[in-house]
Backbone as a printed PyTorch tensor [residue, N CA C, xyz], in Angstrom:
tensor([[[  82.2790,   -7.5530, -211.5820],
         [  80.9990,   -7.0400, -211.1270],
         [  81.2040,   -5.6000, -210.7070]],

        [[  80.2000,   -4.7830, -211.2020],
         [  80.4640,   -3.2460, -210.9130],
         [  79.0290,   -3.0020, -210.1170]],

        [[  79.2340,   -2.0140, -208.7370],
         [  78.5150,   -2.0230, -207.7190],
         [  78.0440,   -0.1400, -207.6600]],

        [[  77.2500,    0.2670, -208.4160],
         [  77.5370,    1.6750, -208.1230],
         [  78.6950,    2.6030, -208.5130]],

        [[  79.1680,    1.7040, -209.9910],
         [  80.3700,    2.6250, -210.1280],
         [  81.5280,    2.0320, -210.3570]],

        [[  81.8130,    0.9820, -208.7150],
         [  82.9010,    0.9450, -208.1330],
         [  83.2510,   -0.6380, -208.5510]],

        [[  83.8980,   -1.1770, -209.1720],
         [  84.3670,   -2.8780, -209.6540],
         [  84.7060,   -3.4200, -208.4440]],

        [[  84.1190,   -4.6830, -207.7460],
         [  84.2170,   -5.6130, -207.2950],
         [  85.7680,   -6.1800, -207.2380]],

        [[  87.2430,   -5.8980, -206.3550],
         [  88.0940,   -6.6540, -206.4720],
         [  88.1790,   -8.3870, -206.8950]],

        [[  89.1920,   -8.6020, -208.0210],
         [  89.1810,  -10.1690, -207.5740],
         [  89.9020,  -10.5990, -206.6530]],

        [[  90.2080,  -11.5630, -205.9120],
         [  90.3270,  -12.0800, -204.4280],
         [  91.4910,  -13.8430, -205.3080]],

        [[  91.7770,  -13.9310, -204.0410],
         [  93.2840,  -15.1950, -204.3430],
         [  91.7810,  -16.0620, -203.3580]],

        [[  91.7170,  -17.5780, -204.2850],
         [  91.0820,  -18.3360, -203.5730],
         [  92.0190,  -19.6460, -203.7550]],

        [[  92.6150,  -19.6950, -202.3490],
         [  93.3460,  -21.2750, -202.0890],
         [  93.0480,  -22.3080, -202.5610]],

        [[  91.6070,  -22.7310, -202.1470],
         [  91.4820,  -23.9760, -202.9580],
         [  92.1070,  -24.0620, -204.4400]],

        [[  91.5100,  -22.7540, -205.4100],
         [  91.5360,  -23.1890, -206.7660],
         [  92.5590,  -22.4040, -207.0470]],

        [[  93.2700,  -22.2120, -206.3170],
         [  95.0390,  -21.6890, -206.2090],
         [  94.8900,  -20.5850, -207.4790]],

        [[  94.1930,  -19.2720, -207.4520],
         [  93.9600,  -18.7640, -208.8980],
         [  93.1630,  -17.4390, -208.3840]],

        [[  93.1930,  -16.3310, -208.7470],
         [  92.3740,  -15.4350, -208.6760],
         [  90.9340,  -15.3750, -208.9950]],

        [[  90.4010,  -15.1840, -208.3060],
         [  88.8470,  -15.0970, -208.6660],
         [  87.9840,  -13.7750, -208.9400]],

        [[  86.9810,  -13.5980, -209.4870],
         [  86.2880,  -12.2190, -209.8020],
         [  84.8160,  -12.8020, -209.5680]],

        [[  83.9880,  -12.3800, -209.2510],
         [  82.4490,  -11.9860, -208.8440],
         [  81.9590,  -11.5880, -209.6460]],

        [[  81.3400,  -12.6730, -210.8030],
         [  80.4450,  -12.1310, -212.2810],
         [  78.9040,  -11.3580, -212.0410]],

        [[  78.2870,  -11.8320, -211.2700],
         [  77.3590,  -11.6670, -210.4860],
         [  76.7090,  -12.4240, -209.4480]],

        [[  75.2920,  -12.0660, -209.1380],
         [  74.8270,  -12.6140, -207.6880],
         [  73.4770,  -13.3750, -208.3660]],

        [[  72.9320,  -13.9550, -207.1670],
         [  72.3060,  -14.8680, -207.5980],
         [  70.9610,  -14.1950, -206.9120]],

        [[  69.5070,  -14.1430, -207.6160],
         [  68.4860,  -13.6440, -207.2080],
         [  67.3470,  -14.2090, -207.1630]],

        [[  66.7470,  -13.9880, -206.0890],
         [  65.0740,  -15.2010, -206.0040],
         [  64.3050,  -13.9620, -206.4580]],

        [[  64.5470,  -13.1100, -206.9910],
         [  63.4600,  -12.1390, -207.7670],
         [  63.4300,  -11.6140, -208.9690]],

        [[  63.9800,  -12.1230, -209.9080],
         [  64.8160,  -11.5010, -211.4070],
         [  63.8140,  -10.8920, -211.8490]],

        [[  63.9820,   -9.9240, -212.6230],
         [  63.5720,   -8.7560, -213.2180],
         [  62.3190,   -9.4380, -214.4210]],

        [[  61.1340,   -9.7710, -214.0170],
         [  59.9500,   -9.9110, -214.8470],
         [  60.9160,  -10.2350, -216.8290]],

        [[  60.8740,   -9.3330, -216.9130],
         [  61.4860,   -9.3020, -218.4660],
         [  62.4630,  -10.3590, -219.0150]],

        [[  63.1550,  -10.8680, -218.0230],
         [  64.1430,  -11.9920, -217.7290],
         [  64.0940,  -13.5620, -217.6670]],

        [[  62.8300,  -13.4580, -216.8380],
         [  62.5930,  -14.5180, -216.3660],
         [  62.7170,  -15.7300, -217.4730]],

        [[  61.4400,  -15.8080, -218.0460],
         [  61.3240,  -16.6800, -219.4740],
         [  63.5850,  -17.0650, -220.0210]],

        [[  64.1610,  -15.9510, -220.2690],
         [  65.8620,  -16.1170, -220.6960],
         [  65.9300,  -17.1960, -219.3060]],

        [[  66.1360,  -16.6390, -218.2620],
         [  66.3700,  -17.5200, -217.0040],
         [  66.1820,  -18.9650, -216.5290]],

        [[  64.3470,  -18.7050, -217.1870],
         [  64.2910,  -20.2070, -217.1590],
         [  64.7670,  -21.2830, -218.5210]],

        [[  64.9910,  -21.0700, -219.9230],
         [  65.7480,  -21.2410, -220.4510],
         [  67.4580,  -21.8910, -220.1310]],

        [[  67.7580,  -20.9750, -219.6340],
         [  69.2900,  -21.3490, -219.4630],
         [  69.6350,  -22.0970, -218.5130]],

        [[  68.4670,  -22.3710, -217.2320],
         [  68.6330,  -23.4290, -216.5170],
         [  68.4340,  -24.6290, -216.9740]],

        [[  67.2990,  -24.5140, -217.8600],
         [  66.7190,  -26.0800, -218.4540],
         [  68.2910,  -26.0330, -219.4130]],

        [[  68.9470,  -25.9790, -220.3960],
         [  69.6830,  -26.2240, -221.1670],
         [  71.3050,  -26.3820, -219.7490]],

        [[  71.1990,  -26.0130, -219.0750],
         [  72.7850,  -25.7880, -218.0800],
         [  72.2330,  -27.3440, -217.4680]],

        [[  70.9090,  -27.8510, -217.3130],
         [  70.7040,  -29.1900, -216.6650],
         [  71.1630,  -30.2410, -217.3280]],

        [[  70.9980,  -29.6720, -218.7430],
         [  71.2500,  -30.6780, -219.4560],
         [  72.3230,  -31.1360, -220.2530]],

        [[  73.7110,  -29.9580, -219.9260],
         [  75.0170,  -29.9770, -221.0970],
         [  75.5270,  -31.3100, -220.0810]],

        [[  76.3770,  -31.7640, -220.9510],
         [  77.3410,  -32.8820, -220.2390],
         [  78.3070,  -32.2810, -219.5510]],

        [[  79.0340,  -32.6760, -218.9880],
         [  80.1580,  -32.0700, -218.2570],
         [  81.0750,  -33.1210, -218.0290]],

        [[  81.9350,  -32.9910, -218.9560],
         [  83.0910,  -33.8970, -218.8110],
         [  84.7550,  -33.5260, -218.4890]],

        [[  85.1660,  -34.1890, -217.6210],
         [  86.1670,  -33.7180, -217.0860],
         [  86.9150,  -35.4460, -215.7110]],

        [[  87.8170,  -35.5110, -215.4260],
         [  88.2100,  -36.0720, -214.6630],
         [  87.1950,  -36.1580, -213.7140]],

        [[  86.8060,  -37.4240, -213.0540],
         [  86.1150,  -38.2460, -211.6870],
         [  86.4540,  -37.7280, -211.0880]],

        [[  88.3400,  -37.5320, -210.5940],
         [  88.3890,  -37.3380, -209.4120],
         [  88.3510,  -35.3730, -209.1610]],

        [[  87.8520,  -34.5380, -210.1700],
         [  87.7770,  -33.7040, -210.3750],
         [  86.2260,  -33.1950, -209.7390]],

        [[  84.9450,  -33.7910, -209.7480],
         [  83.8990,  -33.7590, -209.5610],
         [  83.5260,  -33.7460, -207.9380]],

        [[  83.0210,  -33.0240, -207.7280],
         [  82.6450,  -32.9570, -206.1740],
         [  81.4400,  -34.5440, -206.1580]],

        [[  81.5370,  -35.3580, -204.5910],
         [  80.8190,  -36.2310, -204.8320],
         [  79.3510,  -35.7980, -205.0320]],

        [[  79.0270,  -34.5720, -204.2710],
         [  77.4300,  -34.8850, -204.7630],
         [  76.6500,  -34.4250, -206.3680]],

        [[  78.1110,  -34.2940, -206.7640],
         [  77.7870,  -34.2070, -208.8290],
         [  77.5420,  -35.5850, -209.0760]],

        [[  78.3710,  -36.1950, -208.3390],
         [  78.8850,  -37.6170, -208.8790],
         [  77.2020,  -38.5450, -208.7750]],

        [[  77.0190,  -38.1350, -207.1840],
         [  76.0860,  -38.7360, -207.1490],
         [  74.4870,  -38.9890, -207.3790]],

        [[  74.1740,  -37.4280, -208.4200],
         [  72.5140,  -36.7590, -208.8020],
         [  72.7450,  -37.7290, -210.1240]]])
């Protein structure tokens, strides 16, 4: 993520024992022109499967 220029360090996050980077932020106002893409990619992200190990899944995935 670039802020004015300046790139966003990535950061060491313990849990997921791995470097992390900040793709972007999340907005309750997206840019008119967007929106329609936005709402798109939520309806299709609701609906991919996601498969991976049980004990991998946080419980309240487990449980919607």
């Amino acid at each position: 993520l670039i802020i004015d220029g300046v790139e966003l360090p990535s950061y060491y996050d313990p849990q997921y024992q791995c470097e992390m980077e900040i793709l972007a932020f999340d907005s309750d106002h997206p840019v008119p022109k967007y929106v329609d893409r936005i709402d798109e990619c939520q309806e299709r992200l609701a609906n991919i499967p996601i498969i991976c190990a049980p004990s991998l899944v946080p419980d309240c995935v487990m449980s919607s």
